[in-house]
VODREN-255880 format. One record per residue (C-alpha): residue in three letters; y, x negated, z negated. Coordinates in steps of 0.1 Angstrom, whole numbers, plus 2048, in hexadecimal, padded with zeros to 3 digits. Layout:
% residues N
+------+-------+------+-----+
| code | north | east |  up |
+------+-------+------+-----+
|  ALA |     Y |    X |   Z |
...
+------+-------+------+-----+
//
This chain:
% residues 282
+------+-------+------+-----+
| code | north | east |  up |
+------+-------+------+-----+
|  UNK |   800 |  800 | 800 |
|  UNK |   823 |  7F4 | 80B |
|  UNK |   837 |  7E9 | 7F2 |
|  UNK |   858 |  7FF | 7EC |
|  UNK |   881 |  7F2 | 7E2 |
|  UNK |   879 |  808 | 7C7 |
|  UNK |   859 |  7FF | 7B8 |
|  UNK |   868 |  7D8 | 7BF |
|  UNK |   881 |  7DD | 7AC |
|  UNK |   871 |  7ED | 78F |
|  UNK |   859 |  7D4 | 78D |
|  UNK |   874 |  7B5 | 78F |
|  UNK |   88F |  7C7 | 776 |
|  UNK |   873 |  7C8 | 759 |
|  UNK |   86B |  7A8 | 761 |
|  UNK |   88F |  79B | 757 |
|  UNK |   892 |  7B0 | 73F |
|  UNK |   872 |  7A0 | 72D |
|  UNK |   885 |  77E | 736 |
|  UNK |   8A8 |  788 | 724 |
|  UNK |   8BC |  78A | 741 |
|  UNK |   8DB |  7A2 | 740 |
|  UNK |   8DB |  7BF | 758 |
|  UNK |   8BB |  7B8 | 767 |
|  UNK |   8BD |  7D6 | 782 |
|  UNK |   8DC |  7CA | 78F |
|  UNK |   8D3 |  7A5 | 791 |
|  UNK |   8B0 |  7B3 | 7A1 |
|  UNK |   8C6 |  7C4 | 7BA |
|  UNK |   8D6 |  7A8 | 7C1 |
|  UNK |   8B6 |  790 | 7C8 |
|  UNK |   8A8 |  7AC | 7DF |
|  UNK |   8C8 |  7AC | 7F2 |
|  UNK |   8C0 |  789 | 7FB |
|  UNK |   89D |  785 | 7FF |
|  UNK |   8A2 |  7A1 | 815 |
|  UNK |   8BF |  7A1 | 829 |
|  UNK |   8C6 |  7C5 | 821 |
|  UNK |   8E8 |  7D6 | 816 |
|  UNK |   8EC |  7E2 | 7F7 |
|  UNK |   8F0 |  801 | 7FF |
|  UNK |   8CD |  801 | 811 |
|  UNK |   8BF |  7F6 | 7F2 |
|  UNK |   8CE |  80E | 7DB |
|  UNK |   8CA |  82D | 7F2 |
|  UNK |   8A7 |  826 | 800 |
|  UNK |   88F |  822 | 7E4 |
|  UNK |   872 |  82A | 7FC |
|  UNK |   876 |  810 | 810 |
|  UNK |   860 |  7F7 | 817 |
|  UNK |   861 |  7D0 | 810 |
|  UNK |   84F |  7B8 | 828 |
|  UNK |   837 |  7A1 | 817 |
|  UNK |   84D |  781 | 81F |
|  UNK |   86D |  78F | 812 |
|  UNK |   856 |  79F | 7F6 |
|  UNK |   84E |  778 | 7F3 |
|  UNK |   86F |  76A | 7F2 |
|  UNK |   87E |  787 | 7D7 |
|  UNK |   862 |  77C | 7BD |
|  UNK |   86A |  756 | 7C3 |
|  UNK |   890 |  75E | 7BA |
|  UNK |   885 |  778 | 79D |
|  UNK |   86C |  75A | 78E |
|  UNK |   88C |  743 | 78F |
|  UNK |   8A2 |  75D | 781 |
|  UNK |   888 |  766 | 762 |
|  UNK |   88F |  73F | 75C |
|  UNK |   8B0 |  743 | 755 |
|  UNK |   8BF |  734 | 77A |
|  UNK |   8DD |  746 | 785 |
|  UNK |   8DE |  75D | 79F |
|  UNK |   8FC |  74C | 7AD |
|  UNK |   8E8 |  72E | 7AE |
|  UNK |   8C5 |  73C | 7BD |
|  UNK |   8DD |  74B | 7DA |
|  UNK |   8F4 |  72E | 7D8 |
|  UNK |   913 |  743 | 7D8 |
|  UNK |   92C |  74F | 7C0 |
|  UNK |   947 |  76E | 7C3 |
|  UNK |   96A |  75E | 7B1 |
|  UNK |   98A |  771 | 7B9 |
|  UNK |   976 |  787 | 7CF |
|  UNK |   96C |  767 | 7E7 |
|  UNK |   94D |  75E | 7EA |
|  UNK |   947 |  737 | 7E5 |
|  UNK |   92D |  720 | 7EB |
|  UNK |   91C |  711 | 7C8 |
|  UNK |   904 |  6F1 | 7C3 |
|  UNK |   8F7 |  6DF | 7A9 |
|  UNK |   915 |  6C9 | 7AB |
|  UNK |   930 |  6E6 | 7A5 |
|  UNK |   933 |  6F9 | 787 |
|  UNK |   92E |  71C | 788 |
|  UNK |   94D |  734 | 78D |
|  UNK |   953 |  74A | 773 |
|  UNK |   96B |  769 | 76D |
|  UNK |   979 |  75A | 755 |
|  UNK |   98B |  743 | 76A |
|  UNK |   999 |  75A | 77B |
|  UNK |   9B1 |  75E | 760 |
|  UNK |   9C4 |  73A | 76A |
|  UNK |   9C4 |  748 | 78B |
|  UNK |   9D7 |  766 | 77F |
|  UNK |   9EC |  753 | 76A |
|  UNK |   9F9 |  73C | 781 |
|  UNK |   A01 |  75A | 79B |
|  UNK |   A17 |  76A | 784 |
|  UNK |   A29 |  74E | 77F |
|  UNK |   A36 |  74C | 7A1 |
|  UNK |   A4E |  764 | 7AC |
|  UNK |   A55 |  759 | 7D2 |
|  UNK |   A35 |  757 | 7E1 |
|  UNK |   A42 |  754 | 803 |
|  UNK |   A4C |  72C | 7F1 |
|  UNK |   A34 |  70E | 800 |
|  UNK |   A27 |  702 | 7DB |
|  UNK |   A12 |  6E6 | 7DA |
|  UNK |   9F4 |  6E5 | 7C3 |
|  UNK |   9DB |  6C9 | 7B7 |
|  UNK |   9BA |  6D8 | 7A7 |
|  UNK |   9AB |  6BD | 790 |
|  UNK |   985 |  6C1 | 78C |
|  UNK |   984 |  6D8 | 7AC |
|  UNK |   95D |  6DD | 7AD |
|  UNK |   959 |  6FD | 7C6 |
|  UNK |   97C |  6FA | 7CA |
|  UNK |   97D |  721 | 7C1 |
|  UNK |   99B |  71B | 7AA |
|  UNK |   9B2 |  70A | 7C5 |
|  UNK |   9A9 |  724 | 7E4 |
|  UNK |   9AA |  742 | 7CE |
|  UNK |   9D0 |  737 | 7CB |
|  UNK |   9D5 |  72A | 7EF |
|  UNK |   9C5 |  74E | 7FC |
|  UNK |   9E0 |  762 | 7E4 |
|  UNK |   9FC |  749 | 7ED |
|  UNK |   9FB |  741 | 815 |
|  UNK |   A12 |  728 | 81A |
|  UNK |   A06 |  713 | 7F7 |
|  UNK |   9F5 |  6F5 | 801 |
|  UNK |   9D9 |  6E4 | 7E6 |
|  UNK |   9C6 |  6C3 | 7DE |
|  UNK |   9A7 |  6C6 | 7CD |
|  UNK |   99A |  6A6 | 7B8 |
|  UNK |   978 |  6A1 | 7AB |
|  UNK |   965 |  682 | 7A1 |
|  UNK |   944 |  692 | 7B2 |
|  UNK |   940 |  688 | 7D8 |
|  UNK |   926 |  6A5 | 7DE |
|  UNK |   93F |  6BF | 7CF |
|  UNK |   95D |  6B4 | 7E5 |
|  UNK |   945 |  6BC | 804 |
|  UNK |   93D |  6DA | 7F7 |
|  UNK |   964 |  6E6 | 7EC |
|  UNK |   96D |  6D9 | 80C |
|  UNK |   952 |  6F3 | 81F |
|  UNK |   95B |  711 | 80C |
|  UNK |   97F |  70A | 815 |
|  UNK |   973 |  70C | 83B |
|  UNK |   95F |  72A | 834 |
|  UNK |   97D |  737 | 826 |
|  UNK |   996 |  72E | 83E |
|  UNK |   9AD |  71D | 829 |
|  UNK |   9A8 |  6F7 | 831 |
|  UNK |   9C4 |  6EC | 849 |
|  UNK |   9D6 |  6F2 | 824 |
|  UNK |   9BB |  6E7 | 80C |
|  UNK |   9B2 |  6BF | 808 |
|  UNK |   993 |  6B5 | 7F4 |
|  UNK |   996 |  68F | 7E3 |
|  UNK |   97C |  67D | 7D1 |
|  UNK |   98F |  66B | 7B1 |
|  UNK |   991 |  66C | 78D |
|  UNK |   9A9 |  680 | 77D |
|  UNK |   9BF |  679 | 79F |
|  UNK |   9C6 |  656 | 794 |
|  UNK |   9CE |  648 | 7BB |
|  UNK |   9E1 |  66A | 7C0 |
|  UNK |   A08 |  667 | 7C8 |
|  UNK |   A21 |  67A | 7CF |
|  UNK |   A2C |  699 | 7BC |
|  UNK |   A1C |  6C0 | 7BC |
|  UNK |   A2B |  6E2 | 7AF |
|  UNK |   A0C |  6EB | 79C |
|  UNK |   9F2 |  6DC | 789 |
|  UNK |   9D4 |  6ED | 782 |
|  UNK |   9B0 |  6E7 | 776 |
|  UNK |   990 |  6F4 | 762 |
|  UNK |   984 |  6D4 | 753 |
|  UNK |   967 |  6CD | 73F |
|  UNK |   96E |  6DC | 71A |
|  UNK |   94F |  6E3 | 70A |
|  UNK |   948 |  6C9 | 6E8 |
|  UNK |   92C |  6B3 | 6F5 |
|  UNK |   90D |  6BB | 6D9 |
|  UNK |   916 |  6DF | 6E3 |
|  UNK |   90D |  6DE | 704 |
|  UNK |   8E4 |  6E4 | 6FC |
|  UNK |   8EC |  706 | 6E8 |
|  UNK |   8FE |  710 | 707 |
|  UNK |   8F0 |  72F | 717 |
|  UNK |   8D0 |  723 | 731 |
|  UNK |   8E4 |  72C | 74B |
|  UNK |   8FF |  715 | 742 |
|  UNK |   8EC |  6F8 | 730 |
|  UNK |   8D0 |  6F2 | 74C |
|  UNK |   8E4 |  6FC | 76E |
|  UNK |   908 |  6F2 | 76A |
|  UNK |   90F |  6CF | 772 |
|  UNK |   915 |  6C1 | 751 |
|  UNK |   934 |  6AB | 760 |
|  UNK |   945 |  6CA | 760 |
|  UNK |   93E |  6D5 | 73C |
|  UNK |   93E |  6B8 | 727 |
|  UNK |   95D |  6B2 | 719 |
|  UNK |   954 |  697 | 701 |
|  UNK |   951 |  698 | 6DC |
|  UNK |   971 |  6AE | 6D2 |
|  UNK |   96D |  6BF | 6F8 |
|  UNK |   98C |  6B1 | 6FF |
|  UNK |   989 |  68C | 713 |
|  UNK |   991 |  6A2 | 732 |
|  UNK |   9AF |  6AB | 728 |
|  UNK |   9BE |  689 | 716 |
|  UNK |   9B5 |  67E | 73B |
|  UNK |   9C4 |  695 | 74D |
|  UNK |   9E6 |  69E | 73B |
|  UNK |   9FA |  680 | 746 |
|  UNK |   9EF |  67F | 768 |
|  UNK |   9FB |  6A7 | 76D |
|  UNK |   A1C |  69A | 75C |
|  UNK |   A1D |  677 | 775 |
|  UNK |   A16 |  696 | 792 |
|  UNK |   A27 |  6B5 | 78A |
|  UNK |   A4D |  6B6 | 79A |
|  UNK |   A67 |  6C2 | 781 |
|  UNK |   A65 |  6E1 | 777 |
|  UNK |   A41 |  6E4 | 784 |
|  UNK |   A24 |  6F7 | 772 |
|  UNK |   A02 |  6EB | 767 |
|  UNK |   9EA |  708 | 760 |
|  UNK |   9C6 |  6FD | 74D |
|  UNK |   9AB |  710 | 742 |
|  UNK |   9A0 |  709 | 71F |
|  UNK |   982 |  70D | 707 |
|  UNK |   982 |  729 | 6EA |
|  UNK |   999 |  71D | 6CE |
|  UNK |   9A4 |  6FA | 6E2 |
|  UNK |   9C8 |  709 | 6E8 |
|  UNK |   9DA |  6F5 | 6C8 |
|  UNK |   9CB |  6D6 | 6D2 |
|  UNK |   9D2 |  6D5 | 6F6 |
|  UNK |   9F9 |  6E4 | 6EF |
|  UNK |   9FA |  6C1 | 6D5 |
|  UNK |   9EC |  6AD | 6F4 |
|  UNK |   A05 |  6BD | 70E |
|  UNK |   A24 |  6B7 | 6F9 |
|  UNK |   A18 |  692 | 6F5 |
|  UNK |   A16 |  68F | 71C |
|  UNK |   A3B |  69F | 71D |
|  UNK |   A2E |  6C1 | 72D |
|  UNK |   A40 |  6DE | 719 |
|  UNK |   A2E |  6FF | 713 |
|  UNK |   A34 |  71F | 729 |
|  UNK |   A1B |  734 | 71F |
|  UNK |   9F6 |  73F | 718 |
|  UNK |   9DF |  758 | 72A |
|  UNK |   9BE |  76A | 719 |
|  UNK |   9A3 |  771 | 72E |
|  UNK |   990 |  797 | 732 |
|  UNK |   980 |  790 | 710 |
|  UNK |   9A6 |  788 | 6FC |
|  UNK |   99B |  765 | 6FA |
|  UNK |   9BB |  74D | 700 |
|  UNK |   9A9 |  73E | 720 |
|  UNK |   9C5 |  72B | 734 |
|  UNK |   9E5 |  718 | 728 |
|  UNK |   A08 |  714 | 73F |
|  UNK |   A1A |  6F2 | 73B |
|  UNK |   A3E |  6EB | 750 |
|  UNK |   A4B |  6CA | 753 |
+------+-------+------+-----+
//
């Protein structure tokens, strides 16, 4: 007997739900999408419909990675930020909503949009913070830095994908120390979580992020003593520097800022009221 969406779906939802995973019939959904090919609205309005034995193969290889804890975004290798879709590897962190909220931030601090800004994105990974802002602002143009070669190539795709790199440029440095010249905006997620508490980190996080991009050292703040006085050597006068911050980080980083001569604008909580993203002006 032919197996049915349906009775596939049934069968793959208990299965996460036995693993712990968090909304198991919509992450199913989303696997069978996939393996399939089919829209989602196939899949929701024809239950009845059968599944050929090679996608049916393929949808319990992604479910068996799921029930491990992998991220979706990571079995498909792509991740909706800003309402984009981007490309994701082992070498990129994973996009989160909650970066959204520097996003936000730094687009309602400019009132012209129809202004040429120029942006450097320190720690670019997917590059999904710096061509969220470039797609909202289309005559901004950005540099994304990152230490990781294989996350440049892969910022650098997603900005063709996009349609956005004759104004994006991907470099390979540290903390943009062979960058010159001077940019309107400074922005970055850097690494921010305290080192030992990167094993109690959610299996999602711990075991697929790259850990590059969440180890902030001891304190989880080395990114930020790094990065400081180079977005103060960068930023023009008057410029703004927008970073996303760990849960409770915000007095630290506000005592780092004022040491690199950056003065406070203001502060921006993400969907869950946690004080998620700090504004600096030179």
């Amino acid at each position: 007997m032919a197996a049915t969406i349906g009775a596939v779906l049934q069968t793959a939802a208990a299965r996460l739900t036995e693993a712990g995973i968090e909304r198991p019939q919509a992450e199913a959904r989303l696997l069978l999408e996939a393996a399939t090919g089919l829209s989602r609205a196939t899949v929701i309005g024809f239950p009845e419909r059968s599944v050929g034995a090679v996608e049916l193969n393929a949808f319990d290889r992604m479910v068996g990675r799921r029930c491990r804890h992998e991220p979706a975004s990571r079995i498909l290798g792509r991740r909706e930020f800003w309402s984009m879709s981007f490309e994701v590897t082992p070498a990129t962190l994973d996009p989160r909503p909650d970066s959204e909220t520097l996003v936000r931030a730094v687009l309602a601090e400019i009132g012209d949009r129809t202004q040429p800004p120029s942006i450097i994105d320190f720690g670019t990974g997917s590059g999904c913070l710096l061509l969220a802002l470039l797609s909202e602002l289309p005559h901004a143009s950005g540099v994304g830095i990152d230490l990781s070669a294989e996350a440049i190539e892969v910022a650098a795709r997603n900005a063709v994908t996009l349609g956005l790199a004759n104004r994006a440029t991907f470099i390979r440095d540290d903390w943009a120390r062979s960058v010159a010249g001077r940019f309107d905006i400074v922005i970055s997620n850097p690494p921010y979580i305290e080192s030992e508490e990167i094993p109690r980190l959610a299996t999602e996080v711990a075991a697929y992020d790259p850990h590059a991009a969440l180890d902030g050292g001891t304190d989880g703040l080395e990114a930020y003593r790094a990065l400081l006085p180079q977005a103060k050597r960068l930023l023009k006068t008057g410029g703004l520097v927008a970073l996303e911050i760990g849960q409770g980080q915000g007095p630290a980083i506000r005592d780092l800022a004022r040491a690199a001569g950056l003065c406070e604008s203001r502060s921006a909580s993400d969907l869950a009221g946690i004080e998620r993203c700090l504004l600096f002006r030179s």
